[in-house]
PyMOL Python script that loads the backbone (N, CA, C, O; Angstrom):
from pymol import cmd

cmd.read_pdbstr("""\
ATOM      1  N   UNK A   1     124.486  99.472 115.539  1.00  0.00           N
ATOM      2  CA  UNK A   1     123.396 100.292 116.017  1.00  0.00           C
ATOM      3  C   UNK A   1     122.527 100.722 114.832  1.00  0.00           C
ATOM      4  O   UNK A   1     123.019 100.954 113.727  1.00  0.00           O
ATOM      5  N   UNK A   2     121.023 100.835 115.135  1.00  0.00           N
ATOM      6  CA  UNK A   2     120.208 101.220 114.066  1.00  0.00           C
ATOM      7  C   UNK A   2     120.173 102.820 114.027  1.00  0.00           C
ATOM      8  O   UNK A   2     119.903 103.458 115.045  1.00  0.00           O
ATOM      9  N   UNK A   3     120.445 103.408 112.860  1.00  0.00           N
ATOM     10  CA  UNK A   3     120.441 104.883 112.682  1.00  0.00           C
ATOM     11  C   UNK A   3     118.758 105.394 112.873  1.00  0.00           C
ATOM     12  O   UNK A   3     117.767 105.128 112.193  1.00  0.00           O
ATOM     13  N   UNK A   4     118.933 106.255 114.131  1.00  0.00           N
ATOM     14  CA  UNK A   4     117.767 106.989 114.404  1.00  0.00           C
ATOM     15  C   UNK A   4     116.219 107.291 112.740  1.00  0.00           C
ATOM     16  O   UNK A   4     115.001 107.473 112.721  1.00  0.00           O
ATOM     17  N   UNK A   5     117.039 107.202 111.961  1.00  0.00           N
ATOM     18  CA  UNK A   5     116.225 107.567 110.394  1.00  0.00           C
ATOM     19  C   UNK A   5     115.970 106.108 109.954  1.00  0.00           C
ATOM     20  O   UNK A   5     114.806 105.754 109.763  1.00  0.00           O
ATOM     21  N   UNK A   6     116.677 105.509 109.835  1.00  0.00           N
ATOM     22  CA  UNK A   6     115.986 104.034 109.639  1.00  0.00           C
ATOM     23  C   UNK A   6     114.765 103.260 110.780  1.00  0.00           C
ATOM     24  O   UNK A   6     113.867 102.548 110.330  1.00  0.00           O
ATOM     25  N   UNK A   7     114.909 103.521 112.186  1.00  0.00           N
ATOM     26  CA  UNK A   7     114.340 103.101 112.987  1.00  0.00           C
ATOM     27  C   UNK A   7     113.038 103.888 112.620  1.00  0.00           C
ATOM     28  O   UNK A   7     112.068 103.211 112.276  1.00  0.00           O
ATOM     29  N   UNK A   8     112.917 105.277 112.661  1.00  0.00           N
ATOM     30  CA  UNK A   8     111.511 105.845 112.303  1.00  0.00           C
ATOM     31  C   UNK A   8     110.980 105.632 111.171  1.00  0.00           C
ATOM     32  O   UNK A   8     109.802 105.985 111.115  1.00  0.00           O
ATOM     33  N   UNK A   9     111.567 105.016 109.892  1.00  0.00           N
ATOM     34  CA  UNK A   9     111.105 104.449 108.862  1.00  0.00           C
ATOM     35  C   UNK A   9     110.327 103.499 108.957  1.00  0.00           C
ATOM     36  O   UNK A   9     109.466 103.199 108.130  1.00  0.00           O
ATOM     37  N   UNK A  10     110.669 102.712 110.408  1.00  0.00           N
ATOM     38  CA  UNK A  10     110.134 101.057 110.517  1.00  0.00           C
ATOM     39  C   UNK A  10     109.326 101.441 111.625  1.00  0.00           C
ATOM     40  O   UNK A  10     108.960 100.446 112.250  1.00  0.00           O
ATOM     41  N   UNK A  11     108.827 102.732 112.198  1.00  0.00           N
ATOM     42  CA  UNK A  11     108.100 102.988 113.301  1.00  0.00           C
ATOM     43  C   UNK A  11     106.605 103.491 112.420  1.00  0.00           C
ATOM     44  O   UNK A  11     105.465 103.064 112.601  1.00  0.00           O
ATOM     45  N   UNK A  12     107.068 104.516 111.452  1.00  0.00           N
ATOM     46  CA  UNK A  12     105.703 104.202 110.679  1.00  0.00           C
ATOM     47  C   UNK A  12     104.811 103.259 110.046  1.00  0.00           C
ATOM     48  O   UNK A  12     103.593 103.339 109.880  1.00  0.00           O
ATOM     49  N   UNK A  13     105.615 102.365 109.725  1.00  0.00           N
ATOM     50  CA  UNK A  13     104.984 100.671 109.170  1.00  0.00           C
ATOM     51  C   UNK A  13     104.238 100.594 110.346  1.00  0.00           C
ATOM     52  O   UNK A  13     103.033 100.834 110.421  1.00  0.00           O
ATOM     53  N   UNK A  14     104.997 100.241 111.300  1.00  0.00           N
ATOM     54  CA  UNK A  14     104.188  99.829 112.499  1.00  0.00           C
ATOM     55  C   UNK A  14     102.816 100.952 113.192  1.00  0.00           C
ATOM     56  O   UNK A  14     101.795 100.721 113.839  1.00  0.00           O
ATOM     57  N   UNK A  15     103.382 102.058 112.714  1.00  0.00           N
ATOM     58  CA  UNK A  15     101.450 103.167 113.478  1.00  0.00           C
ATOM     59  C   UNK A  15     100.615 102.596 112.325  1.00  0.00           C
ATOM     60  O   UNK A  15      99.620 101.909 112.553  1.00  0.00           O
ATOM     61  N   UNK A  16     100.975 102.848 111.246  1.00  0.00           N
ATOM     62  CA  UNK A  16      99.952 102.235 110.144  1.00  0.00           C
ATOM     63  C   UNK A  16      99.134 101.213 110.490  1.00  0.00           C
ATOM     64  O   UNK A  16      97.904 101.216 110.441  1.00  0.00           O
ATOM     65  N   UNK A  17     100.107 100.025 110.966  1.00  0.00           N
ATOM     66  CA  UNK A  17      99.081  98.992 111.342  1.00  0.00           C
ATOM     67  C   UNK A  17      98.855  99.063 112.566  1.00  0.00           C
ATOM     68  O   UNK A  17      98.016  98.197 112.816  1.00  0.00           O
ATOM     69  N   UNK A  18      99.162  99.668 113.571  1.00  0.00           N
ATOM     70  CA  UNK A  18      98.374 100.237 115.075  1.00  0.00           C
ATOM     71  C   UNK A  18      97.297 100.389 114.660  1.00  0.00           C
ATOM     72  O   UNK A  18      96.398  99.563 114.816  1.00  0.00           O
ATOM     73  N   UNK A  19      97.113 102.032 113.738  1.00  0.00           N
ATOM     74  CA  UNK A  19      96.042 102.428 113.486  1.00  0.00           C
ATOM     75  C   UNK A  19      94.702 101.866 112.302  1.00  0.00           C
ATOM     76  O   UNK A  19      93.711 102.484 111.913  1.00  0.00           O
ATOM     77  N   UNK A  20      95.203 100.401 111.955  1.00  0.00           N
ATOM     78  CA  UNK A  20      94.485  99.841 111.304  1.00  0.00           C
ATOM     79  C   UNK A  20      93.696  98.222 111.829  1.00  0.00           C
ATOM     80  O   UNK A  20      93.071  97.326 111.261  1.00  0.00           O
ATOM     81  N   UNK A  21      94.263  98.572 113.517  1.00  0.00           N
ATOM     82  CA  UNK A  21      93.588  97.227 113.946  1.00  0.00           C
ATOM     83  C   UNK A  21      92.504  97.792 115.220  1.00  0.00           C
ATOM     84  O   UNK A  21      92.411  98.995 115.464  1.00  0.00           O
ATOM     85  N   UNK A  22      91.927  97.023 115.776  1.00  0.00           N
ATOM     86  CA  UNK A  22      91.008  97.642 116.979  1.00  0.00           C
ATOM     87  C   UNK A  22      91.437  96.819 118.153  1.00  0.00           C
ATOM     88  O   UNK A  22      91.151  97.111 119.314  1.00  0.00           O
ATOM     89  N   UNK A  23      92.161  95.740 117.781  1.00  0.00           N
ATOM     90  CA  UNK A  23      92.991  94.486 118.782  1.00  0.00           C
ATOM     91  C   UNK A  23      93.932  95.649 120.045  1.00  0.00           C
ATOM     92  O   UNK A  23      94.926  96.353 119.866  1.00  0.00           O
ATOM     93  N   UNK A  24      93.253  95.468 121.033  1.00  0.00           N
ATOM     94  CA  UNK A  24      94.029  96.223 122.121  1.00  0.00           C
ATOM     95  C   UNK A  24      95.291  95.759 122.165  1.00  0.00           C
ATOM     96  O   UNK A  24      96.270  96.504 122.110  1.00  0.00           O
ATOM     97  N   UNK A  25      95.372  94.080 122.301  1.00  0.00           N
ATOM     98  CA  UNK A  25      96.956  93.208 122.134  1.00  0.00           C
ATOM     99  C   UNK A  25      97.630  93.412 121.225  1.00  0.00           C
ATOM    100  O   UNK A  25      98.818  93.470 121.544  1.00  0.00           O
ATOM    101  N   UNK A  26      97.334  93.631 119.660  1.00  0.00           N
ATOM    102  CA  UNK A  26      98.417  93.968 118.852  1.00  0.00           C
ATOM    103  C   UNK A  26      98.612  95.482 118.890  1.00  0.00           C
ATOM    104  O   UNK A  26      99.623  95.952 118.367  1.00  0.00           O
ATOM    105  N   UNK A  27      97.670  96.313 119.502  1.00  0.00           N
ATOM    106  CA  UNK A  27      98.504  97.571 119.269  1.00  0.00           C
ATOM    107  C   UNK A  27      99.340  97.878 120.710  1.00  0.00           C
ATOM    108  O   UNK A  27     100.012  98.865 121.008  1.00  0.00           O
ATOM    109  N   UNK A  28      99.133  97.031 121.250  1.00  0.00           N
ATOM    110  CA  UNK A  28     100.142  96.949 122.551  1.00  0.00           C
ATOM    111  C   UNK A  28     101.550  96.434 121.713  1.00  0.00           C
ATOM    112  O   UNK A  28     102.421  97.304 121.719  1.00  0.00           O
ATOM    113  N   UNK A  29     101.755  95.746 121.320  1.00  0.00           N
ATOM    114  CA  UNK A  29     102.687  94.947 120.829  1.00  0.00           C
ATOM    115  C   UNK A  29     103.214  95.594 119.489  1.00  0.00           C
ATOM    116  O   UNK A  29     104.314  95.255 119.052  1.00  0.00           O
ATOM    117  N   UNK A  30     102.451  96.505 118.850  1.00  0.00           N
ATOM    118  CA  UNK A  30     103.412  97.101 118.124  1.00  0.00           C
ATOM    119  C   UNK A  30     103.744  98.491 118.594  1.00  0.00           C
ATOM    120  O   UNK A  30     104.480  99.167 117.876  1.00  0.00           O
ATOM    121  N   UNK A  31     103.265  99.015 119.767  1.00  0.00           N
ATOM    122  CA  UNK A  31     103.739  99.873 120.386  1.00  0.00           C
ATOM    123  C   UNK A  31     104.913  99.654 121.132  1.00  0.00           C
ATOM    124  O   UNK A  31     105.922 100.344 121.276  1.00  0.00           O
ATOM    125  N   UNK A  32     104.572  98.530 121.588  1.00  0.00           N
ATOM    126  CA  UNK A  32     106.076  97.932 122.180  1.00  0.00           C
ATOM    127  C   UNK A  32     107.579  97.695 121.123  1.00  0.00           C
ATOM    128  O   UNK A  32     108.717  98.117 121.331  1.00  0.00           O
ATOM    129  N   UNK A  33     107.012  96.799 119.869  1.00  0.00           N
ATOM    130  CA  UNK A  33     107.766  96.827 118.832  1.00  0.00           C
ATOM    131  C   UNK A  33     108.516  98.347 118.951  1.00  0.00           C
ATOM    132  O   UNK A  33     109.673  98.419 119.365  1.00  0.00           O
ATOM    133  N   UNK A  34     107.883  99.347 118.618  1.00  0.00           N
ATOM    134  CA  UNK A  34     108.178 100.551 118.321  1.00  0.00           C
ATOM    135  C   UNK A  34     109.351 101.244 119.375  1.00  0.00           C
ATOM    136  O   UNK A  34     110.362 101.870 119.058  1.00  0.00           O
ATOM    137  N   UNK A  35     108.961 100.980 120.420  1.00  0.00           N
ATOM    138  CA  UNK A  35     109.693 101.036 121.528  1.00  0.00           C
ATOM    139  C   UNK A  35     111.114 100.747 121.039  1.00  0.00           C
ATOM    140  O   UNK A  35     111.931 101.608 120.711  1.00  0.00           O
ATOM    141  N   UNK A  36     111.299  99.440 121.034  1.00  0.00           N
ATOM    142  CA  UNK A  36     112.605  98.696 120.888  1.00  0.00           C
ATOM    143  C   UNK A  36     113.292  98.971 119.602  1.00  0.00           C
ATOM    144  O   UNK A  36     114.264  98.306 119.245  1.00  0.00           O
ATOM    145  N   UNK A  37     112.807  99.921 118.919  1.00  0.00           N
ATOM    146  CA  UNK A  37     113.281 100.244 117.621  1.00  0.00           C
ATOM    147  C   UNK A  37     114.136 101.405 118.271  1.00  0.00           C
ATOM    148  O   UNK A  37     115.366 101.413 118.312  1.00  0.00           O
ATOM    149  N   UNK A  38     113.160 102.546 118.857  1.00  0.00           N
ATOM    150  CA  UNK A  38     113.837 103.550 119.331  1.00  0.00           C
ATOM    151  C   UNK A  38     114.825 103.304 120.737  1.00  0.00           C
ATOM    152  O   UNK A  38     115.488 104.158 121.324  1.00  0.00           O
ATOM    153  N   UNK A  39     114.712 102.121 121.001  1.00  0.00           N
ATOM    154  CA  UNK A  39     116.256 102.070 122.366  1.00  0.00           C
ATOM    155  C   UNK A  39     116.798 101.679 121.242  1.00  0.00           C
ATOM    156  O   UNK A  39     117.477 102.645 120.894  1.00  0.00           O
ATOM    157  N   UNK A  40     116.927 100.729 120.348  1.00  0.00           N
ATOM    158  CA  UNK A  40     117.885 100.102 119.701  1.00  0.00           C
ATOM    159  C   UNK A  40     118.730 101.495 118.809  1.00  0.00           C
ATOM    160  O   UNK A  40     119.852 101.357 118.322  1.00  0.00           O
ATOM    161  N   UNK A  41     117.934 102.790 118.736  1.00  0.00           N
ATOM    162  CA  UNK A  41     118.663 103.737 117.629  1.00  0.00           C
ATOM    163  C   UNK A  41     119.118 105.147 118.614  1.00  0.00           C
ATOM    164  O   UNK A  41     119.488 106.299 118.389  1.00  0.00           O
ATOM    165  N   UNK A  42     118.832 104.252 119.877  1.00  0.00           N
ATOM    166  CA  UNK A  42     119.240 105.215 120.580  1.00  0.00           C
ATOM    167  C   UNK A  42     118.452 106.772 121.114  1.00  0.00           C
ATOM    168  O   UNK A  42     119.048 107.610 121.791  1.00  0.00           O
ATOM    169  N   UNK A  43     117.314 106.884 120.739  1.00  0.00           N
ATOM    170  CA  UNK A  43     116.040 107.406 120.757  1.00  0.00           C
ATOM    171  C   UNK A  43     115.141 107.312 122.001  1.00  0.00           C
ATOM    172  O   UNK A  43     115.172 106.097 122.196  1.00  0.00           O
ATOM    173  N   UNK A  44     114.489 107.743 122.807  1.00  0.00           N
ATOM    174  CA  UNK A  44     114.204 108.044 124.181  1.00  0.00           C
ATOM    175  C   UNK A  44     112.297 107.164 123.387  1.00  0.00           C
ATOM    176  O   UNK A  44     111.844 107.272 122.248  1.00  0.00           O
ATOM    177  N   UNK A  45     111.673 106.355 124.686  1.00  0.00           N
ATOM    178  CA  UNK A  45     110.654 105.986 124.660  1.00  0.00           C
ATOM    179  C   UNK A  45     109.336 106.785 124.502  1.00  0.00           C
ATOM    180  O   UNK A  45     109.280 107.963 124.857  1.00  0.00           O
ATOM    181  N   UNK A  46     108.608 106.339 124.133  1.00  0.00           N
ATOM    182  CA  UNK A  46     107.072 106.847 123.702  1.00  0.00           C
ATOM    183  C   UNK A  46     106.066 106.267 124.466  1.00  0.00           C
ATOM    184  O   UNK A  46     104.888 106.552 124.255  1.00  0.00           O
TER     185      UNK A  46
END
""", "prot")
cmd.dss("prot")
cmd.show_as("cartoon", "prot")
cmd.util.cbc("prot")
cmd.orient("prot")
């Protein structure tokens, strides 16, 4: 299992580049990414 503190480590990489594209599809997809970080650490959805 991924420890809740590592998963939000790899959830900020990913807003960074959310918030650095205007692509509706990739920030779908790294919102989704993000998602699966937090089921995987055991962490409730966003």
């Amino acid at each position: 299992m991924l420890s809740p503190d590592d998963a939000n480590k790899i959830i900020r990489f990913l807003s960074a580049a959310y918030y650095c594209t205007d692509s509706e599809e990739a920030r779908k997809e790294f919102n989704r990414l993000a998602n699966e970080l937090r089921k995987a650490s055991g962490q409730p959805e966003e």
